[in-house]
C-alpha positions in Angstrom: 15.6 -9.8 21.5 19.0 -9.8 20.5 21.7 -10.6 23.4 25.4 -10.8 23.5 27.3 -11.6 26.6 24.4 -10.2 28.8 25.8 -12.0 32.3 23.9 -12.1 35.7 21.0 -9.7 33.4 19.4 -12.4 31.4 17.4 -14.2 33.7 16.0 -11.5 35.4 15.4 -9.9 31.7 13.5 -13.2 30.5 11.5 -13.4 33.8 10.2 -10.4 33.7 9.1 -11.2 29.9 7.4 -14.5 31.1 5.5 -12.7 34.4 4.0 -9.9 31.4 0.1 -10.4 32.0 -0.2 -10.0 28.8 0.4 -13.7 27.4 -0.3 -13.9 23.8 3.5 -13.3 22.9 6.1 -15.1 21.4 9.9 -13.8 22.1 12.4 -14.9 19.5 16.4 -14.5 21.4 18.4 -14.0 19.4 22.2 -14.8 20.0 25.1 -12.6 19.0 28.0 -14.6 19.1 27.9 -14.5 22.9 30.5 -16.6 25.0 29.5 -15.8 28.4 27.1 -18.4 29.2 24.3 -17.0 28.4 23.3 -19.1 25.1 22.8 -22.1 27.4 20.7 -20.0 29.9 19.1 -18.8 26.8 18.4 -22.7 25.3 17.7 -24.0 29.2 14.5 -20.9 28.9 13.7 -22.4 25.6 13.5 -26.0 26.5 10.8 -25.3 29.5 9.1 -22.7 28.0 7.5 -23.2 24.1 7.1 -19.0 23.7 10.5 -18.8 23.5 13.2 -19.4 20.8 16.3 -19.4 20.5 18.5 -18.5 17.6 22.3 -17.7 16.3 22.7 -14.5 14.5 23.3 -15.2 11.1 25.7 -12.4 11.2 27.5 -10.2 13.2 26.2 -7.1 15.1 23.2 -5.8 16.6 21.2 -5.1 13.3 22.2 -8.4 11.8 20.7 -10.1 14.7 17.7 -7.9 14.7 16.9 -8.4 11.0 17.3 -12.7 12.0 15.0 -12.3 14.6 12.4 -10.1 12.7 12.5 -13.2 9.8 11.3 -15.9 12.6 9.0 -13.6 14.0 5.0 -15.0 13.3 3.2 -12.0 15.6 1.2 -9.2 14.1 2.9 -6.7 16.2 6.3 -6.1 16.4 8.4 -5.1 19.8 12.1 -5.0 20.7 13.7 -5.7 23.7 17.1 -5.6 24.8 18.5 -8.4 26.8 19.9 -6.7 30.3 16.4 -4.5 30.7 13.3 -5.3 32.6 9.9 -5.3 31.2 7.0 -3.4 34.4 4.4 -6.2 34.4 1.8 -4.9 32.4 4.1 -3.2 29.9 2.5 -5.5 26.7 -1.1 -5.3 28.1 -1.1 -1.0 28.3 0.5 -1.3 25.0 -1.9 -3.7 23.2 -4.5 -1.5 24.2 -3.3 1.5 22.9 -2.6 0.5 19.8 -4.3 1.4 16.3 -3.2 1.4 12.5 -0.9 3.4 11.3 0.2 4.0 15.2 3.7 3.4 17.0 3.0 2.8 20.6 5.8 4.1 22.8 5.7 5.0 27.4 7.6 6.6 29.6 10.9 4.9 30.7 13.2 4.9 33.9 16.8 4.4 34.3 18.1 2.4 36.8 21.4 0.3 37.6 22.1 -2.2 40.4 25.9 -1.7 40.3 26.8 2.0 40.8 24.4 5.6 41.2 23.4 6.6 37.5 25.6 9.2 36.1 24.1 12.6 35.1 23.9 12.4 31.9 21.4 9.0 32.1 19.1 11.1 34.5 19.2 14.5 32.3 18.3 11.7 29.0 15.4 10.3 30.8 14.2 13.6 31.7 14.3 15.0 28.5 12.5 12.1 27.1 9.8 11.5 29.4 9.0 15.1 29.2 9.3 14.6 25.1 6.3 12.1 25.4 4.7 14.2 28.7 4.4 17.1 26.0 2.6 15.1 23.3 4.5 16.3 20.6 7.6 13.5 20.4 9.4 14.9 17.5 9.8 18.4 19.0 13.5 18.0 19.6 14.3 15.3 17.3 17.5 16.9 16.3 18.9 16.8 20.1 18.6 13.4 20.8 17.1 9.8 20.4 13.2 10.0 21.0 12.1 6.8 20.6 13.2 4.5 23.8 14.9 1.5 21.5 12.9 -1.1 23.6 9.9 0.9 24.1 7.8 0.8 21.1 5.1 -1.6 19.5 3.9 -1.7 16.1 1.8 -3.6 14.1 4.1 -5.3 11.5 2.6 -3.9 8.5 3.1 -0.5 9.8 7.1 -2.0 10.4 7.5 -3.3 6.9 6.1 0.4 5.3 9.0 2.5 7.8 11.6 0.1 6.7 11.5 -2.8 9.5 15.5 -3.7 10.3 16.8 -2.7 6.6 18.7 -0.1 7.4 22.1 -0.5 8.4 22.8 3.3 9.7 23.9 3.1 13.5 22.5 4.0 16.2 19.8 2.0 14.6 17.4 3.3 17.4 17.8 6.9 16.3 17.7 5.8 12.8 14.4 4.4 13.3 13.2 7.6 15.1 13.9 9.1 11.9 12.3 7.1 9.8 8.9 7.2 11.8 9.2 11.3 11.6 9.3 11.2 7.8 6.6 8.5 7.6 3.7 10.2 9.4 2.9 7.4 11.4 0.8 8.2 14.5 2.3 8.1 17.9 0.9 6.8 21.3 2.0 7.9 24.4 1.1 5.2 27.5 1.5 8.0 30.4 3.6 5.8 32.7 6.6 4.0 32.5 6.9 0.9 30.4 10.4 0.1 30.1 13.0 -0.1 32.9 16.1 0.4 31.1 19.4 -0.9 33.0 22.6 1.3 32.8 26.2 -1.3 33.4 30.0 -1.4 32.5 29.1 -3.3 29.6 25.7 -1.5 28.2 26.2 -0.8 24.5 26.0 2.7 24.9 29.1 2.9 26.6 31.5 0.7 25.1 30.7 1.3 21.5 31.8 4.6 20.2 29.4 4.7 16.9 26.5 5.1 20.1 28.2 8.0 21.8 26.4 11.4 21.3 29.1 13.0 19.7 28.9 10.1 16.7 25.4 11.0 16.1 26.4 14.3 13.7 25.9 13.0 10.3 23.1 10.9 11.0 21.1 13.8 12.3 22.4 15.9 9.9 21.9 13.9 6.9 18.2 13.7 7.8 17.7 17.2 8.5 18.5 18.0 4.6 16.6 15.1 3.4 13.4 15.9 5.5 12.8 19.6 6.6 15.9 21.4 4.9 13.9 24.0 2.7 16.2 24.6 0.0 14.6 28.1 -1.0 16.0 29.7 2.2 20.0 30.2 3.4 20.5 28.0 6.1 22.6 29.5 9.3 24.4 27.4 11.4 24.6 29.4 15.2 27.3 28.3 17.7 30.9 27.8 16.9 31.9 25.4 20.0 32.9 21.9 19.3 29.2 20.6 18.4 28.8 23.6 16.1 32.3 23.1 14.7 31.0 19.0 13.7 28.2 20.0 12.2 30.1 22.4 10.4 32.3 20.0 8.9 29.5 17.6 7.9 27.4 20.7 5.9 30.7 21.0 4.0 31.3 17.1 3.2 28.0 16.8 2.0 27.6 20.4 -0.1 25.5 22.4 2.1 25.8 26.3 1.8 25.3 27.8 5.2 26.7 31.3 7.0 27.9 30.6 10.2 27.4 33.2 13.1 28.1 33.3 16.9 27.4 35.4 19.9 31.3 34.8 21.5 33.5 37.7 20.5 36.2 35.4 20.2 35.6 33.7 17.3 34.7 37.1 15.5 36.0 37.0 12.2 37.9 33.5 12.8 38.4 31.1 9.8 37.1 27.3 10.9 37.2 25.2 7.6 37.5 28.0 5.3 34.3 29.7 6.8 34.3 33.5 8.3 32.5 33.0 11.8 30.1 35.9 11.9 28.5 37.6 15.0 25.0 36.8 15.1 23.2 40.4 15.1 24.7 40.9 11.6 21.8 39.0 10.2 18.2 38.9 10.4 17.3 35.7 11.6 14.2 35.8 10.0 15.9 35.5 6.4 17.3 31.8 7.5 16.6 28.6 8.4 18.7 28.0 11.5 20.7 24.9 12.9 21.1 26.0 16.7 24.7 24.0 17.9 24.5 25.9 21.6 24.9 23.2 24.6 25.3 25.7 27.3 21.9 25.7 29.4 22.4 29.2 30.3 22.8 30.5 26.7 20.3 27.8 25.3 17.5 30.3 27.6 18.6 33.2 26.4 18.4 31.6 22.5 15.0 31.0 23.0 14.1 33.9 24.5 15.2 35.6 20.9 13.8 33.3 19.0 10.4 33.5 20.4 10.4 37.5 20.3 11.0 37.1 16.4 7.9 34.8 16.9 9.9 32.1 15.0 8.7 28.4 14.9 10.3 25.2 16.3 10.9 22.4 12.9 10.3 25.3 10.5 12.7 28.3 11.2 14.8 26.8 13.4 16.1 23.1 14.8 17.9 22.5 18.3 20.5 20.1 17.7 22.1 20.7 20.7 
C-alpha cells in the first residue's frame, strides 16, 4: 500500500484492513515522501500491530513505491491497496476463495466521498465497470477505459511475476496492468458484489495528476491495440473526427500506422486534419477494415452499433470502442 499525504483517510483505510476477517495477511505501507503526518500515524500502526510494516519509498512516485513494497512482500498472493479507500469486511475472505492458478480475482466496486456529492463522471465509471464484470466478459471494452479496479484484484504471486509484477513504468500503471493481463490469458474471477469502496477527494490521484486524466490515456491504449489485436493483413479505419478521434489520429501517425479516416458529420467532408482527407463513412465497406470507433456521443454511439451489428461484425475483431 503505497501512501502519500493521505490526511484524515489513513486511519480509517488501515482499520478497515485490520477488521478484514480474513487474517492471514501481512500489509507492507509504503511511504511516498509524505509530509502530512501520516508516516508517524503510519509507524504508531506498526508499533502495536506486527502485520504491518512500514517503509520509505526508495524512490519517487507511485510505481517506485509499489515495486519497494512488492520486494518486502513474503505472501503467496499479491493485492494492492490504496491508502484513502476502505476495504468491505470480508473483501480478502470472498477473494481467497475464489481464487485458482492462473486466475486474477477482481469484485464489484462503489464510489463514495465524505466531502462533496460524486461528480458524474465517477458514477457513469462505476457503472460501466460493474456492468464490465456483471457481463463476464471484462475485456469487452478494454479500449474505453480502465477495467481492472487498481485496488481490486488478487493474484497469486507467481501469476504476478509471469504478467510483469510492478516492472513497467508506463502510467496509469492500473490500465497498464489491465493490459498486460489481456495479452497474457490469465483467467479472471468475478466476486458478484462489491469488494472495494473506493473514495473520491480534492486530492485523489486521479484528479490532480494529469498523466491519470482520460484524455492522457491515448497512446497507451493505442500502443497496445497494434501490439495485441491490430491485424496487419487488413486496412485499419479510424471513425470519428471529434477531439478523441483527432488524438488518436495523431498517435497512428507518430507511430507509422496506415489508417483511412471517415466520419458521418458533413462538416468535416473532405477536410485535411494532419495531412489526412476525412472521408464520409458510407464511402467504404466496413467489412474491408478493422475499425477504431473514436465516437463519444451516447446518441450516435446507439446508432454505431446498430450498423455494426446489421453487418453482423464482431466486438475485439472487426471493430474496438475506444470511446
Amino acid at each position: 500500500m503505497p501512501f502519500k499525504n493521505p490526511g484524515n483517510y489513513f486511519i480509517p483505510c488501515v482499520e478497515s484492513i485490520l477488521n478484514q476477517s480474513y487474517k492471514n495477511w501481512e500489509l507492507i505501507a509504503v511511504n511516498d515522501h509524505s509530509d502530512d503526518g501520516s508516516f508517524q500515524l503510519a509507524q504508531s500502526c506498526a508499533n502495536k500491530h506486527a502485520k504491518i510494516t512500514v517503509i520509505d519509498s526508495k524512490g519517487d512516485g507511485i510505481i517506485q513505491a509499489l515495486r519497494c513494497g512488492y520486494e518486502y512482500s513474503k505472501g503467496d498472493y499479491i493485492h494492492r491497496m490504496d491508502s484513502d479507500d476502505i476495504m468491505p469486511r470480508h473483501k480478502l475472505e470472498k477473494m481467497m476463495e475464489a481464487i485458482r492458478p492462473k486466475c486474477l480475482v477482481t469484485g464489484l466496486v462503489d464510489y463514495f466521498s465524505d466531502d462533496f456529492d460524486l461528480g458524474e463522471g465517477y458514477k457513469k465509471y462505476t457503472t460501466w465497470i460493474n456492468q464490465s464484470m456483471k457481463s463476464g466478459d471484462l475485456w469487452k471494452d478494454i479500449y474505453k477505459e480502465c477495467p481492472v479496479p487498481s485496488s481490486a484484484w488478487l493474484l497469486h504471486r507467481d501469476d504476478f511475476e509471469s504478467v510483469g509484477a510492478f516492472n513497467s513504468s508506463l502510467i496509469p500503471e492500473d490500465y497498464d496492468f489491465s493490459f498486460r493481463l489481456y495479452q497474457s490469458g490469465i483467467k479472471i474471477k468475478i466476486v458478484p458484489e462489491v469488494i472495494h469502496r473506493w473514495r473520491d477527494s480534492t486530492s485523489r490521484t486521479s484528479r490532480m495528476e494529469s498523466q491519470y486524466f482520460p484524455e492522457n490515456y491515448v497512446d497507451l491504449k493505442v500502443g497496445n491495440f497494434l501490439k495485441i489485436d491490430r491485424n496487419k493483413t487488413t486496412p485499419l479505419v479510424l471513425w470519428g473526427a471529434g477531439k478523441k478521434g483527432k488524438k488518436i489520429a495523431r498517435v497512428l501517425l507518430e507511430l507509422g500506422e496506415n489508417f483511412t479516416w471517415v466520419t458521418d458529420n458533413p462538416l468535416k467532408f473532405g477536410v485535411n486534419i494532419y495531412n489526412q482527407i476525412i472521408q464520409p463513412r458510407t464511402k467504404i465497406n466496413l467489412k474491408n477494415y478493422q475499425q477504431i470507433i473514436a465516437i463519444s456521443s451516447p446518441s450516435e454511439q446507439i446508432e454505431v452499433q446498430s450498423i455494426l451489428d446489421s453487418l453482423e461484425l464482431k466486438n475485439r475483431k472487426n471493430y474496438f470502442w475506444f470511446c
